[in-house]
N, C-alpha and C positions, 0 to 999 in steps of 0.2 A: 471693800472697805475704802471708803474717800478720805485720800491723806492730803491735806492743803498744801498745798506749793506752787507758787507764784514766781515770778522772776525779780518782786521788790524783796524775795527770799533767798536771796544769792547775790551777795557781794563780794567782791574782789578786790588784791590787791591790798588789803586793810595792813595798816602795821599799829600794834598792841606794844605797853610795855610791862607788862603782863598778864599771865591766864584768865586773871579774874575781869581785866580789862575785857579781854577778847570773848568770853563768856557772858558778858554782861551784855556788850556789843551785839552777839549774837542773840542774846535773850529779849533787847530792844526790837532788832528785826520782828522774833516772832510777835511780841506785843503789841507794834504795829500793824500786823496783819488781824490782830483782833483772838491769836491763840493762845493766847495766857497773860496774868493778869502781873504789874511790876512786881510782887509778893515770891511768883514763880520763881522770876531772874533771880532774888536775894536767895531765897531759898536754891538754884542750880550753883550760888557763889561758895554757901554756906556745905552744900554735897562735897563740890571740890575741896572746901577747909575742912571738913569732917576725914574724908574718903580718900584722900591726893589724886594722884595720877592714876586711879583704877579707870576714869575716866577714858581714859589714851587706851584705843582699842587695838591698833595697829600700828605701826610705821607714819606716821605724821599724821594720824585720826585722832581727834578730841571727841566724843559724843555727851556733851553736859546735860544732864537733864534732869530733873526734881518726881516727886512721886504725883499723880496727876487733882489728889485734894489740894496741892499748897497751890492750884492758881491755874493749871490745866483747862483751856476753854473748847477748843478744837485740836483734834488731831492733824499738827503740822510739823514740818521741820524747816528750819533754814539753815544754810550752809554757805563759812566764812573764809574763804584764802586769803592767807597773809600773805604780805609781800616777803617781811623779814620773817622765817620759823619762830615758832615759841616754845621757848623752853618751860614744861609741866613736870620737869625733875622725876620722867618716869627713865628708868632703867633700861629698858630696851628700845621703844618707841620714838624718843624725841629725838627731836623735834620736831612741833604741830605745824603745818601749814594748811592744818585743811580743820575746822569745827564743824563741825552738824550737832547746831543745838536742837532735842525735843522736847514735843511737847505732845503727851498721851492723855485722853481724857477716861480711861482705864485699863485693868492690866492685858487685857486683850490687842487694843492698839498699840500698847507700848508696845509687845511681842513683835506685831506689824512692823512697826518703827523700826525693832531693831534687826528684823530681816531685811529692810530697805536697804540701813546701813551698813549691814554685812554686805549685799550686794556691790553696793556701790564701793568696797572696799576691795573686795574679789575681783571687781571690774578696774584697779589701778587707779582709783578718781584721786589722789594725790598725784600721780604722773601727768593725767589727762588735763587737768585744771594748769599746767607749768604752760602747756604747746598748744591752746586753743581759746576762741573769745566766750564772750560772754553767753552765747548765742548757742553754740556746739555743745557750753557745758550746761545749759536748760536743758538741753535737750539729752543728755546724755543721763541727767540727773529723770525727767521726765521717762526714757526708756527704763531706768532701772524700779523706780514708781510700777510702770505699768509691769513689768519683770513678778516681780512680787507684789501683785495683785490678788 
């Protein structure tokens, strides 16, 4: 299964001054790569104002993402380090410094998706992303892709 990820899908560094910010942000990435359509983004804003913090899967994990009719074009994800954490007012998890927004074009890849991002949760990618470049965490983000293939 071909999951799109590029390195114009992994930015760094970003400081948000809030969730929705930082979700949108991330929703632009993937639109820009051509994986969902601006409709997606309002709709992944609209999950978090519905749903809250269910999103915050882990210890500084966000995973925003909408169901794959509101705008779903390719199966991709991109993934957002902030500089400053983001407070998503979940109870055990926050603060986010790390989003991977997707984007599944049915419920089969979503499943895909979200074993990528368990991996790469499993593999510490909130620690890894603090102490390496941009370069190290392609490729770490790429290992965990091909991981759960």
């Amino acid at each position: 299964m071909d999951i799109h990820f590029e390195s114009g899908l992994l930015s760094l560094n970003q400081n948000f001054t809030s969730p929705e910010e930082g979700i949108r942000y991330a929703g632009e990435l993937l639109q820009k790569s051509g994986a969902c359509t601006p409709d997606y983004i309002e709709e992944m804003i609209r999950v978090y104002h519905e749903f809250g913090p269910v999103i915050v899967l882990d210890t500084g994990v966000a995973m925003p993402h909408a169901r794959p009719e509101k705008g779903a074009l390719k199966t991709a994800f991109s993934v957002v380090v902030t500089g400053t954490p983001l407070v998503f007012h979940h109870e055990e998890f926050d603060p986010v410094n790390v989003i991977i927004a997707i984007s599944a074009t049915d419920s089969d890849t979503h499943i895909h998706l979200i074993q990528t991002v368990a991996d790469l949760i499993e593999n510490n990618i909130t620690e890894f992303v603090k102490d390496n470049n941009k370069e190290q965490i392609l490729q770490f983000i790429r290992t965990s892709i091909e991981r759960t293939a």
